[in-house]
PAVEX-927975 format. One record per residue (C-alpha): residue number from 1; x, y, z. Coordinates in steps of 0.1 Angstrom, whole numbers. Each point is the difference from the previous one (the first is absolute). Layout:
BEGIN
+-----+-------+-------+-------+
:   i :     u :     v :     w :
+-----+-------+-------+-------+
: NUM :     X :     Y :     Z :
...
+-----+-------+-------+-------+
***
This chain:
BEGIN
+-----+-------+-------+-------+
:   i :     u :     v :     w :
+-----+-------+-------+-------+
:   1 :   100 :  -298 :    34 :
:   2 :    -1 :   -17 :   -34 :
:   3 :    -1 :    17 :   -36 :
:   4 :    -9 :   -19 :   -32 :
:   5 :    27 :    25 :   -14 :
:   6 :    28 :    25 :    12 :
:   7 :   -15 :    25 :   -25 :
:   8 :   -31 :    28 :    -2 :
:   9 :   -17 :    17 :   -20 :
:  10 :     2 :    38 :     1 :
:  11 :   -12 :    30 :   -23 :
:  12 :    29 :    23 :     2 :
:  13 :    13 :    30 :   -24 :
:  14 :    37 :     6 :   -18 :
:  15 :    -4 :    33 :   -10 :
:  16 :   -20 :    33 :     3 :
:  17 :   -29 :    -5 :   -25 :
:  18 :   -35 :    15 :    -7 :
:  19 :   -24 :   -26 :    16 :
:  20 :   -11 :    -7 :   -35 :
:  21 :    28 :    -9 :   -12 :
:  22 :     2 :   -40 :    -3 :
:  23 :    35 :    -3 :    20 :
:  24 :    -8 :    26 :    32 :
:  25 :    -8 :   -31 :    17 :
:  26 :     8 :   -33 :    -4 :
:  27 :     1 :   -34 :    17 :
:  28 :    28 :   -17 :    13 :
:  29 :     8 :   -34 :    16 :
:  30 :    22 :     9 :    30 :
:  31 :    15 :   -16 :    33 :
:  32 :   -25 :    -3 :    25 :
:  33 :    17 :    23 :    27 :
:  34 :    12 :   -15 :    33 :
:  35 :    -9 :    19 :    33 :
:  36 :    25 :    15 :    17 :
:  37 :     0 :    -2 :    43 :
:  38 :   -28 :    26 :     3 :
:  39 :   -18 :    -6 :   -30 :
:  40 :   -34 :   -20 :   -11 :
:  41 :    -6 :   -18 :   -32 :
:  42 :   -33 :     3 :   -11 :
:  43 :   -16 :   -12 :   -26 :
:  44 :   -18 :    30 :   -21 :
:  45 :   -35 :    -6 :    -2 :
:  46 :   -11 :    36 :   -12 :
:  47 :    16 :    33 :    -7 :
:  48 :   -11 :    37 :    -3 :
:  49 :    17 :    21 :   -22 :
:  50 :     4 :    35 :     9 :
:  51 :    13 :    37 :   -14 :
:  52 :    34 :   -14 :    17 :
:  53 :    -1 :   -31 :   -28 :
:  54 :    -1 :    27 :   -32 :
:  55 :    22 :    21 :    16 :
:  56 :    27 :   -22 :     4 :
:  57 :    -6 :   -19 :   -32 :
:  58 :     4 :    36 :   -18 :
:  59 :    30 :    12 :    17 :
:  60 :    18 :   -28 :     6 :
:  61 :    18 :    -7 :   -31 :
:  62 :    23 :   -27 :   -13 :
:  63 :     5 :   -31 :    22 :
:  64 :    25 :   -25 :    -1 :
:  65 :   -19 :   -24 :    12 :
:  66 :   -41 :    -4 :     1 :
:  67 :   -14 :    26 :    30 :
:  68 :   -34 :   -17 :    12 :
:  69 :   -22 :    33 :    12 :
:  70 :   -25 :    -8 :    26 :
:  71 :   -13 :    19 :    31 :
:  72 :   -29 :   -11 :    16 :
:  73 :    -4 :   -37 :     2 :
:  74 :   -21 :   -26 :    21 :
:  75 :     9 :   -37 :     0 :
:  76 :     8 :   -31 :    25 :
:  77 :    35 :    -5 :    16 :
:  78 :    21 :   -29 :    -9 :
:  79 :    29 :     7 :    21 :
:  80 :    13 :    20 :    28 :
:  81 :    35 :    12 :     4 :
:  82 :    18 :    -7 :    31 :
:  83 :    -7 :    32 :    17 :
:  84 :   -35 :     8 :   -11 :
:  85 :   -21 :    -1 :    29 :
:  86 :   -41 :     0 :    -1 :
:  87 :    -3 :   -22 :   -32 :
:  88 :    -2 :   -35 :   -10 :
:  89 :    -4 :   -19 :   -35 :
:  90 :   -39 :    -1 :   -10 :
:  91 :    -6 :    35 :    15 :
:  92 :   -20 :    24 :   -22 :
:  93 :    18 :    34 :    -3 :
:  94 :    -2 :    32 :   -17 :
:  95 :    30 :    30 :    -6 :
:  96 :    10 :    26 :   -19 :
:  97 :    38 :   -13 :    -4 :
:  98 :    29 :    20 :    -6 :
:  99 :     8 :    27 :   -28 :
: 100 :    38 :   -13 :     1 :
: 101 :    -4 :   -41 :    -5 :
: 102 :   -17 :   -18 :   -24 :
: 103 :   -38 :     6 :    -4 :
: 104 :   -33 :   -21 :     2 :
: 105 :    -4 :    -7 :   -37 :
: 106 :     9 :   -36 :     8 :
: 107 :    -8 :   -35 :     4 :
: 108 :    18 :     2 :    37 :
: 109 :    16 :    31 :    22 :
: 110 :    25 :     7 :    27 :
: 111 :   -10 :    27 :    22 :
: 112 :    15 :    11 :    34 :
: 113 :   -29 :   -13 :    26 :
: 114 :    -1 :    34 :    18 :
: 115 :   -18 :    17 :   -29 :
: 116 :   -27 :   -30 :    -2 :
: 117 :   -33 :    -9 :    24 :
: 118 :   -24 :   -25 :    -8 :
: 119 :   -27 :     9 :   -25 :
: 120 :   -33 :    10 :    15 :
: 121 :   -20 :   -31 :     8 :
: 122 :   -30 :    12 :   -18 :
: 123 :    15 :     4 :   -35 :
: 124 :    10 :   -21 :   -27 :
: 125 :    41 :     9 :   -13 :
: 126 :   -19 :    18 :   -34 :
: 127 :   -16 :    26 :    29 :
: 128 :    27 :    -1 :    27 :
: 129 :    31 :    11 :   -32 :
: 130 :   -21 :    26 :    -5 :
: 131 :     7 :    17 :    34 :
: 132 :    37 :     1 :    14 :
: 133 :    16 :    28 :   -19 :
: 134 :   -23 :    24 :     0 :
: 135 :   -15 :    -7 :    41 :
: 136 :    38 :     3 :     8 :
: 137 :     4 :    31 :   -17 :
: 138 :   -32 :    15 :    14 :
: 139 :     6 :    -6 :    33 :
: 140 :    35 :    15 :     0 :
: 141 :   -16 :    32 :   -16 :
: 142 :   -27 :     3 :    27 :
: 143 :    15 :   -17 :    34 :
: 144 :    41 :     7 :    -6 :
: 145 :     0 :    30 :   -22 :
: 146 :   -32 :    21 :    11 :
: 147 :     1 :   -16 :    35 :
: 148 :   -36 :    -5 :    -2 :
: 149 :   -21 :   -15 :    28 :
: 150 :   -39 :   -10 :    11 :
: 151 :    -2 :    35 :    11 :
: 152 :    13 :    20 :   -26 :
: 153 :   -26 :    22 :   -18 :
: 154 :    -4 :    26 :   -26 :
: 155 :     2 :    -7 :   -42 :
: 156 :    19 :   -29 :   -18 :
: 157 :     2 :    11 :   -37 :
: 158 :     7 :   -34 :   -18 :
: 159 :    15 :     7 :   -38 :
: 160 :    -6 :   -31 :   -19 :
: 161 :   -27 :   -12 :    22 :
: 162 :    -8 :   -29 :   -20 :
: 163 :    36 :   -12 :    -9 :
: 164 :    14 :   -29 :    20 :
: 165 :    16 :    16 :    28 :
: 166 :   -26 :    29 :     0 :
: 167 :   -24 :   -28 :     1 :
: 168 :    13 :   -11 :    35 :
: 169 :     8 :    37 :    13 :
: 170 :   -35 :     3 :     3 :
: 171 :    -8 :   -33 :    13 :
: 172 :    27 :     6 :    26 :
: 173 :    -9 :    37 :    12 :
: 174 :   -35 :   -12 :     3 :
: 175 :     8 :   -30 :    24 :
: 176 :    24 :    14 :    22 :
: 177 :    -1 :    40 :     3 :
: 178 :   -30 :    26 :     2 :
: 179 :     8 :    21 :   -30 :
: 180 :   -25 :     7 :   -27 :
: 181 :    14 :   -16 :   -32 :
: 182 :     1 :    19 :   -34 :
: 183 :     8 :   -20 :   -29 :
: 184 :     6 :    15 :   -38 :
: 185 :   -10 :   -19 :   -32 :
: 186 :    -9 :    13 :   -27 :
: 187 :   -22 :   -27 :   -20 :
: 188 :   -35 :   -11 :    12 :
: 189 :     9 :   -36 :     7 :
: 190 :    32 :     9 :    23 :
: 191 :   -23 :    27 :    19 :
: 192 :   -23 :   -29 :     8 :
: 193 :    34 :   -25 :    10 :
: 194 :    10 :    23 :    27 :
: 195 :   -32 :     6 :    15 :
: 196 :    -8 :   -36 :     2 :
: 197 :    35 :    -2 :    16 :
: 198 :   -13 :    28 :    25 :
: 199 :    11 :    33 :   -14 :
: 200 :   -19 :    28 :    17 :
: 201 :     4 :    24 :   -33 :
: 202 :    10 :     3 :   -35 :
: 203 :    21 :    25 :   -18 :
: 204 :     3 :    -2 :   -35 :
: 205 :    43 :    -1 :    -7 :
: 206 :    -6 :    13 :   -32 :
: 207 :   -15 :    36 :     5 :
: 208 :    11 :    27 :    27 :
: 209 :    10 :   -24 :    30 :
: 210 :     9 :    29 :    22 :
: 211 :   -32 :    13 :     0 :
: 212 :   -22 :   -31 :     5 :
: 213 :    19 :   -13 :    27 :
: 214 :     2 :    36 :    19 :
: 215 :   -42 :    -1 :    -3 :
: 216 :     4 :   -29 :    25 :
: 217 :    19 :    17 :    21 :
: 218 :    38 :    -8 :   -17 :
: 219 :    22 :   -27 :     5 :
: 220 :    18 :    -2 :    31 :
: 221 :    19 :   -36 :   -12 :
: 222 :     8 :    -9 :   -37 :
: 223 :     8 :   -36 :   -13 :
: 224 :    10 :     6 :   -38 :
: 225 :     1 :   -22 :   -25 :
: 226 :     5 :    23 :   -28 :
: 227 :    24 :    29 :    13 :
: 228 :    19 :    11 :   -30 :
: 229 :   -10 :    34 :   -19 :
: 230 :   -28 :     2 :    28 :
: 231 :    20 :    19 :    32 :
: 232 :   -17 :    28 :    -5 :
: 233 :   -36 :   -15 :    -3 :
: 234 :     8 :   -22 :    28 :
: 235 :    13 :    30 :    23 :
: 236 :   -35 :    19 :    -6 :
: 237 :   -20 :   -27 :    12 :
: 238 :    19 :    -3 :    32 :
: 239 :     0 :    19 :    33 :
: 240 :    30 :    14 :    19 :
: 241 :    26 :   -22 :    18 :
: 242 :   -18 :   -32 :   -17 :
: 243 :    17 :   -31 :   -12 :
: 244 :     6 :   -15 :   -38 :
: 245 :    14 :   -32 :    -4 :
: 246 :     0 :   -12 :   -39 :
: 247 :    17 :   -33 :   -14 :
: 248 :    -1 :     8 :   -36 :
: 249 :    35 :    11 :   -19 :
: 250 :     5 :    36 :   -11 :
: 251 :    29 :     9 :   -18 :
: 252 :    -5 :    30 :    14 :
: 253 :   -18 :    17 :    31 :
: 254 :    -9 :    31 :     3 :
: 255 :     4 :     4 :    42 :
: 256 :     0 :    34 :     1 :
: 257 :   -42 :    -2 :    -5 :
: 258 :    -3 :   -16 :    39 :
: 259 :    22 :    24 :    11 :
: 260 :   -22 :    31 :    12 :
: 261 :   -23 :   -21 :    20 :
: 262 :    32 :   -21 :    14 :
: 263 :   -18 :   -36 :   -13 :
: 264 :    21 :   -29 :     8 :
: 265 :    10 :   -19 :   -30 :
: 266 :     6 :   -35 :     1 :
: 267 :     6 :   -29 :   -26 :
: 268 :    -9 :   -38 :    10 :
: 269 :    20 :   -27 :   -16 :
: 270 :   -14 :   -34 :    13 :
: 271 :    36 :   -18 :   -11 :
: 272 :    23 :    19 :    23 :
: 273 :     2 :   -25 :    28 :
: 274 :     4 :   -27 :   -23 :
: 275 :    27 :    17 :   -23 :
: 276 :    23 :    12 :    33 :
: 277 :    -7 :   -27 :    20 :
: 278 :   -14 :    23 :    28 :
: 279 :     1 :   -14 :    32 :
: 280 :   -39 :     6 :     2 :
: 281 :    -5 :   -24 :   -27 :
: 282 :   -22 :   -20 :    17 :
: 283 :   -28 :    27 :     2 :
: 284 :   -11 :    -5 :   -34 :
: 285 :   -10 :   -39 :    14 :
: 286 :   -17 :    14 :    29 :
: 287 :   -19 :    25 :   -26 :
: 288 :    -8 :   -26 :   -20 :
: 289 :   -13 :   -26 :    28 :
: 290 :   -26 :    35 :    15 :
: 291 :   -15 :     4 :   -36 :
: 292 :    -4 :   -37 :     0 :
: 293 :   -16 :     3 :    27 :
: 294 :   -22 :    32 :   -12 :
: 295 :   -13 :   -20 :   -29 :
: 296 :   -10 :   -34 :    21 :
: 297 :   -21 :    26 :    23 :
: 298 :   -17 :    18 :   -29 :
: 299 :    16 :    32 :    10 :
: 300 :    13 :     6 :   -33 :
: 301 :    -2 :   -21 :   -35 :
: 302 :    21 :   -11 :   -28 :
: 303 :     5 :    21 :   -29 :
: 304 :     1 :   -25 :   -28 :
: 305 :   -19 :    12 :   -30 :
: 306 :    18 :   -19 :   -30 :
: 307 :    11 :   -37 :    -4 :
: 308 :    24 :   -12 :   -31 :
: 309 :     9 :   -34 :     1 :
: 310 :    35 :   -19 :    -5 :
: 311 :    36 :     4 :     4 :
: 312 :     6 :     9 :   -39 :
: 313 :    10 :    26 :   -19 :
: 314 :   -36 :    11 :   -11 :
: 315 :   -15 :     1 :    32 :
: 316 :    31 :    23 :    12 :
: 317 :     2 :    20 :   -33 :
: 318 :   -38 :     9 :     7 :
: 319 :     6 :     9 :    33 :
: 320 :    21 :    23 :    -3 :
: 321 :   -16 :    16 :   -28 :
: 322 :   -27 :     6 :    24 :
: 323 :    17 :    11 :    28 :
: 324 :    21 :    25 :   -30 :
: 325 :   -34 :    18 :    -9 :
: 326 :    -2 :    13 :    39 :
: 327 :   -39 :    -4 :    -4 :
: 328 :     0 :   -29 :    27 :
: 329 :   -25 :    -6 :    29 :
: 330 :    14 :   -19 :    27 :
: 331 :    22 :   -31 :    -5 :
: 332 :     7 :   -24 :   -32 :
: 333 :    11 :   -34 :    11 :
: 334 :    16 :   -25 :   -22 :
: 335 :   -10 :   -35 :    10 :
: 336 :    26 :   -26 :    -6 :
: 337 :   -27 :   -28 :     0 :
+-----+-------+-------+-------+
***
């Protein structure tokens, strides 16, 4: 493998700045990172940015040196550690990386290979970075968490329907289990993305969710977007000995409203296997290689709804500003070319 130069171009952050601010993100010329034994380097060719992205650019604070944010990427490997298995330079991949590394705001990225499958065949790297993060985190809510299979039945209640992850939840329960999917969104245009995506019903978030939901016969699984300062609205639309699993934050959690109908309460955090090194690492691949394999079949489709262009401070600045206002549908992309 040959560069023209040891260097990259990233769009990092320094410090813990409003995204309006001029410095919250900035570019910077930095090593191009060398693979360790199980790692890839791949060459970004498009990123998603994600809740994750503001988060961490919020709370992160001051850094010594440069932090490149970044997790969902697709691109083409350029090298392959010694003891990556599966991959070879010119491969077309897509991941969702790792929460404790640098990110995928870059011209290149090392990431350990058993976190990465080749991008489905039938979309370009703008559609395929739309899908990792949030198809990992969905199907670890429905088929790890919920234990979820083609037979189970009964009421999915889907908060944040037409958000990225909630965008797949439904795609997911649709393809591969017999339960009736209820989806909640609250504006007109979000109703209609979830029931192209297959959504069997709509509640409306924003008025009394209990009662809605219990019309249709209540909720006997939850996946929760938006948890915090809604226990108790979220409780009421669910039946007895049902199951929540929510990935937002909540500084705090009011438990005690699942308690008298003994719901199971569970949060999903797609980065754990990557952060502790599990030993099941290499299930997020294998994840990754079925949904390929969902899309090329036409079982389920991409989720792209928004492409910026370029790997500049703008296009980032606006991105995040978007994904900030929490009004999203689906996936933005940023296209480095």
């Amino acid at each position: 493998m040959s560069f023209m130069s040891n260097t990259m171009k990233t769009i990092a952050m320094l410090r813990s700045l409003p995204i309006s601010d001029p410095e919250a993100l900035i570019e910077a010329e930095m090593p191009i990172p060398v693979p360790g034994p199980q790692d890839l380097l791949v060459r970004v060719k498009a990123i998603s940015i994600n809740p994750v992205d503001v988060k961490v650019r919020a709370g992160a604070g001051v850094q010594q040196d440069p932090k490149i944010l970044g997790w969902d990427a697709a691109g083409i490997v350029e090298s392959v550690g010694e003891n990556a298995s599966g991959f070879a330079p010119g491969d077309e991949v897509y991941y969702a990386g790792d929460l404790t590394r640098p990110g995928s705001n870059a011209e290149y990225q090392t990431v350990d290979y058993r976190i990465v499958a080749k991008k489905p065949a039938s979309l370009g790297f703008t559609e395929a970075a739309a899908i990792p993060l949030t198809a990992i985190t969905a199907w670890e809510t429905l088929f790890d968490h919920m234990g979820l299979t083609k037979d189970t039945s009964g009421n999915l209640l889907v908060i944040g329907g037409a958000g990225g992850v909630g965008s797949m939840v439904i795609q997911f329960a649709k393809a591969r289990t017999s339960l009736r999917v209820i989806a909640s969104a609250s504006r007109r245009e979000s109703a209609e993305w979830c029931k192209k995506l297959g959504a069997d019903d709509i509640v409306d978030h924003s008025k009394d969710l209990g009662q809605q939901v219990q019309d249709l016969g209540g909720a006997d699984y939850v996946f929760s977007a938006y948890t915090e300062h809604r226990e108790e609205d979220i409780a009421s639309a669910m039946n007895p000995q049902s199951q929540l699993v929510f990935i937002d934050d909540p500084q705090t959690f009011n438990i005690g409203a699942f308690k008298p109908k003994s719901i199971s309460v569970t949060p999903e955090f797609m980065f754990t296997r990557s952060m502790f090194a599990t030993e099941d690492m290499a299930y997020q691949s294998d994840l990754l290689r079925q949904v390929a394999d969902m899309i090329d079949s036409g079982q389920i489709t991409g989720t792209l709804t928004e492409t910026l262009t370029g790997l500049s401070v703008e296009s980032f600045r606006e991105g995040h500003q978007k994904v900030e206002s929490s009004h999203m549908i689906g996936k933005l992309v940023i296209s480095y070319s």
